[in-house]
C-alpha positions in Angstrom: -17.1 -74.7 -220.7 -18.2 -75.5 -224.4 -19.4 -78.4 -223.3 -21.4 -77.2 -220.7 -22.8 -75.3 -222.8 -23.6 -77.2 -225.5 -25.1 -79.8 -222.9 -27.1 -77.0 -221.7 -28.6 -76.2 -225.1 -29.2 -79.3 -226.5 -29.0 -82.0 -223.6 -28.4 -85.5 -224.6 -31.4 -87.8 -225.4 -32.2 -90.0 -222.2 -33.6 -93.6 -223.1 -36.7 -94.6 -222.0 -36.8 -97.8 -219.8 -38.0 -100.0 -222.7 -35.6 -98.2 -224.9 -33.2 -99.3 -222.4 -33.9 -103.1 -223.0 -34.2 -102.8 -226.6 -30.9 -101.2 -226.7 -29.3 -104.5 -224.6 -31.4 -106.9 -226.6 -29.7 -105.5 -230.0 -26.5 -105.3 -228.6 -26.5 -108.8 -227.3 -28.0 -110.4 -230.4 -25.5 -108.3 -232.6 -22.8 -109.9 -229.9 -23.9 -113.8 -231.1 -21.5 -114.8 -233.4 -24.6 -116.8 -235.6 -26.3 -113.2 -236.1 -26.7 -112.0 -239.5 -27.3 -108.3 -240.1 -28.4 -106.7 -243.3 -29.3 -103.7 -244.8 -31.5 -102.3 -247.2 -29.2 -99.4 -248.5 -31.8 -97.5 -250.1 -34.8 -97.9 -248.0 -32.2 -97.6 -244.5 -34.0 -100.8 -243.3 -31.7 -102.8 -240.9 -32.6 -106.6 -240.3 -31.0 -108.7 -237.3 -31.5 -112.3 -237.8 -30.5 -115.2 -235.1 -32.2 -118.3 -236.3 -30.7 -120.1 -233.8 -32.6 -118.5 -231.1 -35.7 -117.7 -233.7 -35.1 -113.3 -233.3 -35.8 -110.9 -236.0 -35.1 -107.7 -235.5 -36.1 -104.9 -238.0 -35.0 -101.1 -237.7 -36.5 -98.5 -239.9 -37.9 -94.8 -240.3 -40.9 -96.2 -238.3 -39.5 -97.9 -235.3 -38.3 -101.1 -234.4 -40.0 -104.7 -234.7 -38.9 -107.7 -232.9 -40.4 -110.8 -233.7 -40.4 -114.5 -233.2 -42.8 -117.6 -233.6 -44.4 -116.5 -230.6 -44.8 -112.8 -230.7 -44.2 -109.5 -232.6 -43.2 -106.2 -230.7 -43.3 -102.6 -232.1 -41.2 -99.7 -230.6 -42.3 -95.8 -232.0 -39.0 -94.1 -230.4 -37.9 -90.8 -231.5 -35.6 -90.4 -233.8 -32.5 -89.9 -231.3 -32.9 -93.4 -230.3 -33.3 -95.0 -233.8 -29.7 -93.0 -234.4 -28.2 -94.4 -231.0 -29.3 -97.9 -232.6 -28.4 -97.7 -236.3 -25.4 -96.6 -235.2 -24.5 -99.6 -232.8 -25.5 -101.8 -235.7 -23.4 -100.3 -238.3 -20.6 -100.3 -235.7 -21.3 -104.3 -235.4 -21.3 -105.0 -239.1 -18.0 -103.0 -239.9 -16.0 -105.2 -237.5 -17.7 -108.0 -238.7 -16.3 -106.9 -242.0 -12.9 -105.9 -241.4 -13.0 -109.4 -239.6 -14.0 -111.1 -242.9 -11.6 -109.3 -244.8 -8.6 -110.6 -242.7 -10.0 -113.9 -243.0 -10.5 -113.5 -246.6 -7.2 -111.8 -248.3 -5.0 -113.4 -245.7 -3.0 -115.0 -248.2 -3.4 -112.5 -251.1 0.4 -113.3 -252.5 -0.7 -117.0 -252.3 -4.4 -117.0 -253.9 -3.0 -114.6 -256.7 -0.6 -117.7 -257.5 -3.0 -120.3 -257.5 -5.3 -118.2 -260.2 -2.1 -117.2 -262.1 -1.1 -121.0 -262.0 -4.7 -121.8 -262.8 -4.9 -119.8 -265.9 -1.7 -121.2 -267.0 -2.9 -124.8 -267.3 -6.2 -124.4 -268.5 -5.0 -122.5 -271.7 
């Protein structure tokens, strides 16, 4: 009944058609292993790079830009949308993260010998 209610009140933001196809095209490119993502923490720009397949995706207060060699498109959505897309983008770089740091302190007993070991024979 809340829910209804709520829905009622403040229904949820519908995507445009386009907005629709952005959304897939960021989702796909953010699925591309060889896609690097990064942020401007201050400024809340977002960049999606693929140089492999030559796509540069920028999302910021103002819209969103995708550009190649070819061409350069600019989408003015309202702000529900740009939300709908930071977030899928922030959801891609934590597990790209949290898949990093596996990779990284996997062997945390054994790096921490190595230095130890390390320091010991260069003193």
């Amino acid at each position: 009944m809340i829910q209804w209610l709520h829905d009622k009140l403040i229904p949820k933001y519908k995507l445009s058609k386009s907005e629709e196809i952005i959304f897939g095209i960021i989702k796909n490119l953010l699925e591309q292993e060889d896609t690097d993502v990064k942020m401007a923490p201050i400024s809340s720009r977002y960049y999606i790079v693929n140089k492999r397949l030559e796509y540069w995706i920028r999302v910021n207060e103002h819209g969103i830009s995708i550009t190649n060699h070819k061409f350069s498109y600019t989408n003015v959505s309202a702000i529900q949308f740009r939300d709908m897309v930071v977030k899928l983008i922030e959801s891609a770089m934590e597990a790209n993260r949290t898949e990093f740091e596996k990779t990284v302190f996997k062997n945390e007993i054994e790096l921490l010998e190595t230095i130890a070991k390390s320091i010991k024979q260069n003193t």
